[in-house]
VEXTI-404777 format. One record per residue: residue in three letters; x negated, z negated, y negated of N, C-alpha, C in turn. Coordinates in steps of 0.2 Angstrom, whole numbers, plus 2048, in hexadecimal, padded with zeros to 3 digits. Layout:
! residues N
   type   n.u   n.w   n.v   ca.u   ca.w   ca.v   c.u   c.w   c.v
    ala     X     Z     Y      X      Z      Y     X     Z     Y
...
END
This chain:
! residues 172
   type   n.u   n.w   n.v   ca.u   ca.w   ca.v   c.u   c.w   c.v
    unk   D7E   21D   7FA    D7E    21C    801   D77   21E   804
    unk   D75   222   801    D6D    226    803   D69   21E   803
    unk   D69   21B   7FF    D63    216    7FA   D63   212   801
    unk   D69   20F   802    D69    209    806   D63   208   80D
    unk   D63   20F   811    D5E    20F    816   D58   20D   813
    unk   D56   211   80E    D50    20F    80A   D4E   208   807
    unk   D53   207   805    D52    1FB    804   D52   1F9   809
    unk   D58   1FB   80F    D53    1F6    812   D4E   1F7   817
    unk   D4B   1FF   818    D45    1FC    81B   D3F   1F9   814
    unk   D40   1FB   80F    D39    1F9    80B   D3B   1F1   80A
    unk   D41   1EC   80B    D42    1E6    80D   D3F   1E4   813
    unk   D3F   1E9   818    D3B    1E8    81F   D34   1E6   81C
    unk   D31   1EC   81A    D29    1ED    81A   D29   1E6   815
    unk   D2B   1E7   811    D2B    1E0    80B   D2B   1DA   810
    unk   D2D   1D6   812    D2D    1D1    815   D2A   1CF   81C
    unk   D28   1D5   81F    D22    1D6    822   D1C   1D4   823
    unk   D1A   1D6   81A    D13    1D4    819   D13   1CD   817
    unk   D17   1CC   815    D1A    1C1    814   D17   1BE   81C
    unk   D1B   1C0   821    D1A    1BE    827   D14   1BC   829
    unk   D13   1B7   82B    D0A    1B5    831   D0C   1B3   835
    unk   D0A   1B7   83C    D0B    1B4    842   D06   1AF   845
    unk   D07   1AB   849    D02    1A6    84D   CFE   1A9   850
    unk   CF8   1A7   84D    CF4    1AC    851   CEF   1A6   855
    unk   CF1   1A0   857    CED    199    859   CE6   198   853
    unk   CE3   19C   852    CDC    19B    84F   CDE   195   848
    unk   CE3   194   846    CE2    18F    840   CE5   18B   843
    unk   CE0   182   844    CE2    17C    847   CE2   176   842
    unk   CE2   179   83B    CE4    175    837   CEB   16F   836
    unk   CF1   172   838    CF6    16E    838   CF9   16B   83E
    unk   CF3   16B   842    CF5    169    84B   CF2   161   849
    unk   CF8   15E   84F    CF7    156    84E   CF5   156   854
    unk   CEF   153   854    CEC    150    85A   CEB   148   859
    unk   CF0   145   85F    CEE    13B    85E   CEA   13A   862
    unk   CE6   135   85F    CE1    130    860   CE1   12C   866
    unk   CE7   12A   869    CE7    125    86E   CED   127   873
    unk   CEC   12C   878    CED    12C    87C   CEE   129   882
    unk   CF2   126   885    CF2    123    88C   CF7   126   891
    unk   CF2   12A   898    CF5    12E    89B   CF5   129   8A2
    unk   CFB   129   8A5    CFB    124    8A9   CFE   12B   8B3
    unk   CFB   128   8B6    CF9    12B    8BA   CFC   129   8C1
    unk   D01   12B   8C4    D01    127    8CA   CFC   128   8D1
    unk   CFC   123   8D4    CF6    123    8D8   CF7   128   8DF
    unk   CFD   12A   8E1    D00    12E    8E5   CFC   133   8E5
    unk   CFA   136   8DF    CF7    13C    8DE   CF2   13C   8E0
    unk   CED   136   8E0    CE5    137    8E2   CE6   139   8EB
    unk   CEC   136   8EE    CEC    137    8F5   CEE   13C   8F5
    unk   CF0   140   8F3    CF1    148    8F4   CEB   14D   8F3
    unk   CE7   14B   8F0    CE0    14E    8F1   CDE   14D   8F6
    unk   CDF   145   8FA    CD8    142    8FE   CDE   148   904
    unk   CE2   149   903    CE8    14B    90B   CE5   14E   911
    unk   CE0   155   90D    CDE    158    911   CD9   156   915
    unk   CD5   151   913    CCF    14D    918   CD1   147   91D
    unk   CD7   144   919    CDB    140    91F   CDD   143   923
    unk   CE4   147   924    CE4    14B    929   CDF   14E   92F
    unk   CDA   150   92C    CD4    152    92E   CD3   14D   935
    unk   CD3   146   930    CCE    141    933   CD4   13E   938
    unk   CD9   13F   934    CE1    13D    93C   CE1   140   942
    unk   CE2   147   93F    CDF    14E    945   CDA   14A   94B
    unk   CD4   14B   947    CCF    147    94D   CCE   142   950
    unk   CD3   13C   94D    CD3    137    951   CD9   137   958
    unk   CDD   13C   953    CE4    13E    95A   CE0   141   95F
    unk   CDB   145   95D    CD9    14B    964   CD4   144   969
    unk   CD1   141   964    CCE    139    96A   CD2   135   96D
    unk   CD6   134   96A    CDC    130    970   CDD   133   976
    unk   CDF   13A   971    CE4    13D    978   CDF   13F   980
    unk   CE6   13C   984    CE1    13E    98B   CE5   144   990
    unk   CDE   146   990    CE0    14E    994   CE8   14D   998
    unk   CEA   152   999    CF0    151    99F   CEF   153   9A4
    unk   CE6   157   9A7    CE6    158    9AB   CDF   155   9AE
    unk   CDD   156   9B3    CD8    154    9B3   CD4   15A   9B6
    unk   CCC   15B   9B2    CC9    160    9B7   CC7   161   9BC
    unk   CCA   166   9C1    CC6    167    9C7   CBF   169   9C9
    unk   CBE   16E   9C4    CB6    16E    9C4   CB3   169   9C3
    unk   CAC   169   9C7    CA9    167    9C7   CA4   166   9BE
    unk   CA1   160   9BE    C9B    162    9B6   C94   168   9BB
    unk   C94   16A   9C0    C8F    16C    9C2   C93   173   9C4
    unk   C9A   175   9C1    C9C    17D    9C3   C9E   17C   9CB
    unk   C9C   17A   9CD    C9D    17D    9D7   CA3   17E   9D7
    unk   CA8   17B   9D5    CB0    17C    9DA   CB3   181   9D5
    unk   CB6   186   9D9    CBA    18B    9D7   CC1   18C   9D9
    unk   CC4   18A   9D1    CC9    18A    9D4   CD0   192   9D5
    unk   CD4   194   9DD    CD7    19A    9DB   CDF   196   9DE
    unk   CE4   19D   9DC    CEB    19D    9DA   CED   19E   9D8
    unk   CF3   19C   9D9    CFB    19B    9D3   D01   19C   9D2
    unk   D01   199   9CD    D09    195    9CC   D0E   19A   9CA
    unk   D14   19A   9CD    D1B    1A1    9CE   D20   19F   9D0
    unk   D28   1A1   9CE    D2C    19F    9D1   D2F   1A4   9D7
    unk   D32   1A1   9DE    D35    1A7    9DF   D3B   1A4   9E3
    unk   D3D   1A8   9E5    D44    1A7    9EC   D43   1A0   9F0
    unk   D47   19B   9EF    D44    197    9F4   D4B   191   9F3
    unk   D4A   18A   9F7    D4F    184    9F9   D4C   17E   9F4
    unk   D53   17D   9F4    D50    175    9F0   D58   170   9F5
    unk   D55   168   9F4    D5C    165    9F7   D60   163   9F3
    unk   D65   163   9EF    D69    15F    9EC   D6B   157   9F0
    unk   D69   152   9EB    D6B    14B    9ED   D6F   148   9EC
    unk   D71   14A   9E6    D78    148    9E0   D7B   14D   9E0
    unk   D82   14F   9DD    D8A    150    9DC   D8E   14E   9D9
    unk   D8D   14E   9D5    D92    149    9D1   D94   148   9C9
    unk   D9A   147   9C7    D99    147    9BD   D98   140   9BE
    unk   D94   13E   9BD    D91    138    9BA   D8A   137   9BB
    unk   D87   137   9B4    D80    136    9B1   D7C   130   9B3
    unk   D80   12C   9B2    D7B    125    9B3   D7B   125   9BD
    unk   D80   129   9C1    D7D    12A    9CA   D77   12F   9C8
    unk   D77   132   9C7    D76    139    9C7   D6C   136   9C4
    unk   D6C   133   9BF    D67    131    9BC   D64   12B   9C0
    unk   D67   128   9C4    D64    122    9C9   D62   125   9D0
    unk   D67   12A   9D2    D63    12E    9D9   D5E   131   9D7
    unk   D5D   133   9D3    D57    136    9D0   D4F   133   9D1
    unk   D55   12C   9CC    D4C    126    9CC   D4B   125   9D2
    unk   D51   124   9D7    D50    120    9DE   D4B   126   9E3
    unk   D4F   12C   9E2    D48    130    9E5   D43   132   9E3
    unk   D40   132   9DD    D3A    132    9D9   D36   12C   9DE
    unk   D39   127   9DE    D34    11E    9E0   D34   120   9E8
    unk   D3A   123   9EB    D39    126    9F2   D33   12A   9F5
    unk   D33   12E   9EF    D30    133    9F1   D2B   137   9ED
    unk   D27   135   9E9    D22    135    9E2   D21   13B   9E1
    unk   D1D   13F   9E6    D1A    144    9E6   D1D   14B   9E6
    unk   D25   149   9E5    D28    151    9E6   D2E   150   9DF
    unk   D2F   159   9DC    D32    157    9D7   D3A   157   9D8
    unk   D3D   155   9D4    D44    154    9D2   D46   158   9CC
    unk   D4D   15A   9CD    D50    15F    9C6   D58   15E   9C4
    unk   D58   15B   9BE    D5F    159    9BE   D62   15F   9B9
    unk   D67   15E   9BB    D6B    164    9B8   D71   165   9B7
    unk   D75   166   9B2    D7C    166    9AE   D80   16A   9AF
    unk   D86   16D   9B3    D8A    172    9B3   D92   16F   9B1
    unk   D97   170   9AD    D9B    16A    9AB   DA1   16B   9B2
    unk   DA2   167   9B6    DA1    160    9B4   D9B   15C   9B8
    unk   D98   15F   9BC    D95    15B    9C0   D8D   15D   9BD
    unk   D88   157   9BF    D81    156    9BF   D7E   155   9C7
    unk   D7A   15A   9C8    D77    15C    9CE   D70   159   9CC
    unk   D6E   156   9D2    D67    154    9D1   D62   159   9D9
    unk   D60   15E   9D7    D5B    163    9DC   D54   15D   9DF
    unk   D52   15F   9E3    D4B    15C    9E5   D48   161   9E6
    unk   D40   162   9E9    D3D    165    9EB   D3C   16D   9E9
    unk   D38   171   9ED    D37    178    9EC   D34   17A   9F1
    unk   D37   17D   9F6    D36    17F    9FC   D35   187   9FC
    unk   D30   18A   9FC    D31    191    A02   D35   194   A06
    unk   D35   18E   A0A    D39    191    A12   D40   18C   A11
    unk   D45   18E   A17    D4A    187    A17   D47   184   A1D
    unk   D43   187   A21    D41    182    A27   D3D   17A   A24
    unk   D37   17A   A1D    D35    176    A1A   D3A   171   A16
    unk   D40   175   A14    D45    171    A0F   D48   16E   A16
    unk   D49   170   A1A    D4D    16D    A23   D4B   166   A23
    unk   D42   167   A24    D3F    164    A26   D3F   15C   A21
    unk   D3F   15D   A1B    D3F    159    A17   D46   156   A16
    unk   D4A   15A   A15    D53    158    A16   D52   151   A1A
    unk   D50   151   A22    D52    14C    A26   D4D   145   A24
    unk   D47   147   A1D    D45    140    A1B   D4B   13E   A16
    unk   D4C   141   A12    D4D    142    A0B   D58   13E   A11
    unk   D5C   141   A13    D63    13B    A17   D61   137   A19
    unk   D5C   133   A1A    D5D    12A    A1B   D5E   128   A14
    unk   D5D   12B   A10    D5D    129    A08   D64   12A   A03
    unk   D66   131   A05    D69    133    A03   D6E   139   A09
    unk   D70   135   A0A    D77    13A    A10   D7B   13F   A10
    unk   D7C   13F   A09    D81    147    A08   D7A   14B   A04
    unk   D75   14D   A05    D72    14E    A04   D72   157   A08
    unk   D72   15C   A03    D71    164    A06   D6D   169   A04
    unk   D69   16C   A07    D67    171    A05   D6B   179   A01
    unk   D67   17A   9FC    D6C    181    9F9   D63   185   9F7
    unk   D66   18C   9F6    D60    190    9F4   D5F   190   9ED
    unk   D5A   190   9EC    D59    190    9E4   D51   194   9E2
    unk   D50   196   9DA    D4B    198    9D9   D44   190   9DA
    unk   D41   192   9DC    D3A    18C    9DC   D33   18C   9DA
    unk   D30   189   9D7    D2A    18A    9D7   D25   187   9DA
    unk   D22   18E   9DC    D1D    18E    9E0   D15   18E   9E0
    unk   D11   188   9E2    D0A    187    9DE   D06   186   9E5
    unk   D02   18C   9E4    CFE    18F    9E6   CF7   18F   9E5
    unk   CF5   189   9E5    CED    184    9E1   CE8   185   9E8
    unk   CE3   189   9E7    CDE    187    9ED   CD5   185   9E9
    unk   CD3   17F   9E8    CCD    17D    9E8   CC8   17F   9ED
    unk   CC3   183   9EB    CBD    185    9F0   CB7   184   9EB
    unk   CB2   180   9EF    CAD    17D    9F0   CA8   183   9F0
END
């Protein structure tokens, strides 16, 4: 029973020294052919160019686009402008009333073409769609404006609401 541990390690060490491992340096038995054809899709070359197009997309988008605002300086610096924009306590009029989208969406357009220069807010509570105008400070300005705004629009009321307030002064 003693002997046995002893065979087989000296079977270990024995077949040990038999063993070679790969050690790369002998390149005698490697097949290398002659005629290789690698075929390549063409997809890949655009993927190198990507970043230079992009680049050059980028900078043709930024030459299209036109400012959304316009400046008020002058190119000679003179005008300065001071303010700002806030919202606070204030009236707007409700024109529309109503669960129906497509009224609600044409009063809308109809006072827009009315009246260009002043904003509109439409807005979803279920069941009904309220269309707000304006943004008044005072109610005496929303009063005053209420009696344009009913030759157009008759059920037309004033309520309080948050508004925004712009307070822009250009100086020369």
């Amino acid at each position: 029973m003693r002997t046995l541990p002893y065979l087989l390690l000296f079977f270990c060490c024995f077949m040990s020294m038999n063993l070679k491992a790969q050690d790369g340096t002998d390149t005698t038995n490697i097949f290398i052919p002659e005629n290789v054809s690698i075929f390549k899709d063409a997809r890949l070359d655009l993927l190198d160019k990507r970043p230079a197009l992009m680049a050059k997309a980028e900078e043709e988008k930024k030459e299209k686009e036109i400012p959304l605002y316009k400046p008020i300086v002058s190119s000679d610096g003179k005008k300065k402008v001071t303010g700002s924009i806030y919202t606070a306590k204030g009236f707007r009029i409700i024109i529309y009333n109503g669960p129906d989208r497509t009224q609600a969406l044409a009063a809308k357009n109809n006072f827009s073409r009315a009246f260009p220069g002043v904003a509109s807010y439409l807005s979803y509570n279920v069941p009904s769609y309220k269309i707000k105008v304006g943004n008044f400070e005072d109610k005496k300005d929303a009063s005053s404006f209420l009696r344009k705004v009913n030759k157009a629009f008759p059920a037309a009321f004033i309520v309080p609401d948050v508004v925004t307030v712009k307070n822009i002064n250009v100086v020369q």
